[in-house]
C-alpha positions as a printed NumPy array, in Angstrom:
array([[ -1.294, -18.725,   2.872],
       [ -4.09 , -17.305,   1.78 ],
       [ -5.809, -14.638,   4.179],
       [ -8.984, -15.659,   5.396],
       [ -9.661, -12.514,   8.458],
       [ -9.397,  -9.05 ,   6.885],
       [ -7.46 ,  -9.414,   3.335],
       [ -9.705, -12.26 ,   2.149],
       [ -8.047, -13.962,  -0.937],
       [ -4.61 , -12.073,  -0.595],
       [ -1.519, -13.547,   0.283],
       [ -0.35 , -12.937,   3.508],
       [  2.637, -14.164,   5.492],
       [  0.865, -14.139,   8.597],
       [ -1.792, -16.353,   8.101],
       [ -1.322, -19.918,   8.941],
       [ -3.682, -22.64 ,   9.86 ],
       [ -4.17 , -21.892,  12.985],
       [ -5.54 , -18.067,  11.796],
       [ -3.985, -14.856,  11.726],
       [ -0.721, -14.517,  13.744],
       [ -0.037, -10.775,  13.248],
       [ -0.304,  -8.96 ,  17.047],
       [ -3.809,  -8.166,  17.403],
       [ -4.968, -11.371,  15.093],
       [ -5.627,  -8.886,  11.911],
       [ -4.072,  -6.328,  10.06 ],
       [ -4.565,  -2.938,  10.918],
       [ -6.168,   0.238,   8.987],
       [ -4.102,   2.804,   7.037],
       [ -3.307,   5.764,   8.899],
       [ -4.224,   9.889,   7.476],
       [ -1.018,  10.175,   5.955],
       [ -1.1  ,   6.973,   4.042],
       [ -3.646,   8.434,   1.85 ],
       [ -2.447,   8.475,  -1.548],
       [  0.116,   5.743,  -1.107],
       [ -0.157,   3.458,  -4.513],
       [ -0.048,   0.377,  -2.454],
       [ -3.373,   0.316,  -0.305],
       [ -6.296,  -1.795,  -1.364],
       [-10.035,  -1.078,  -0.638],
       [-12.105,  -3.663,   1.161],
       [-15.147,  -4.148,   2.344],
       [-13.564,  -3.946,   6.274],
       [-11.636,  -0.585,   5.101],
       [ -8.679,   0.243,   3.475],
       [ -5.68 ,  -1.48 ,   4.403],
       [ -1.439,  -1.729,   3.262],
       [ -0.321,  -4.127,   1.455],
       [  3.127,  -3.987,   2.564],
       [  2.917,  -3.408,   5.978],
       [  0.214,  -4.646,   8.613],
       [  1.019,  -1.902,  10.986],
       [  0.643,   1.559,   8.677],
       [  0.808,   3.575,  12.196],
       [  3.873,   1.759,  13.028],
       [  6.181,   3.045,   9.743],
       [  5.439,   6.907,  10.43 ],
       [  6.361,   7.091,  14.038],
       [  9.8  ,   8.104,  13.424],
       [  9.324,  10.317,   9.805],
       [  8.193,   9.188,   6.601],
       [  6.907,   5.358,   5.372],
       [  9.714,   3.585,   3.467],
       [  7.066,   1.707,   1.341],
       [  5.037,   5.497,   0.887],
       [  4.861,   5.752,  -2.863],
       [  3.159,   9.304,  -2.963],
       [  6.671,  10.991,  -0.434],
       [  8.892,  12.245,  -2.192],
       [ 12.489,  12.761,  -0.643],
       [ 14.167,  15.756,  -0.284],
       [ 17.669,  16.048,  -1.463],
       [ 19.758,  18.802,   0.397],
       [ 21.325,  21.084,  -2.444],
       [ 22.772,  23.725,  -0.513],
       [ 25.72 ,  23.903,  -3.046],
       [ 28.271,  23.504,  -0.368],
       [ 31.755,  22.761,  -1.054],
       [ 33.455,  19.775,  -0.548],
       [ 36.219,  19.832,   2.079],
       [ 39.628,  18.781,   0.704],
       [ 42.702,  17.424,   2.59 ],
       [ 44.983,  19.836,   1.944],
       [ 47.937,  17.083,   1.577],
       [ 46.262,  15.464,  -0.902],
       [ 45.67 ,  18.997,  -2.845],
       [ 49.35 ,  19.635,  -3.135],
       [ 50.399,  16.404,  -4.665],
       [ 47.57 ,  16.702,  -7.476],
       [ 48.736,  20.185,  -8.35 ],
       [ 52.046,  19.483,  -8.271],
       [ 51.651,  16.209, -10.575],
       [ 49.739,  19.031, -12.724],
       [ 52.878,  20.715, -13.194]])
């Protein structure tokens, strides 16, 4: 349905005839470190998700999955793979 509380005219899964069902009754306010996330909207109430009604919620335990403006880390450190050594002796000796 359509939201009618905080995200007027956006769709929202919460809202059904009987109002807003989301804990609290309404979405909540982006957090400091969604700022510059591509997915919040400006409102007249604030600026708010729209992914998530919670924003505090998805950065309690690290980054926001939905956070478009994180960028992940990939480890690099170059180290080697570890090889069974069984299997390492019967592809060099099929080499031979």
């Amino acid at each position: 349905m359509i939201c009618q509380t905080i995200k007027a005219g956006i769709e929202c899964i919460f809202m059904k005839k009987s109002g807003c069902t989301y804990n609290g009754g309404q979405c909540h306010p982006i957090v400091e470190s969604c700022q510059g996330c591509d997915r919040i909207i400006q409102f007249p109430t604030g600026s708010y998700c729209n992914s998530y009604s919670e924003p505090r919620l998805k950065w309690t335990n690290g980054s926001c999955n939905f956070a478009t403006h994180v960028k992940k880390v990939q480890n690099n450190t170059g180290a080697v793979k570890k090889l069974n050594p069984l299997k390492a002796s019967k592809r060099n000796s099929a080499r031979s």
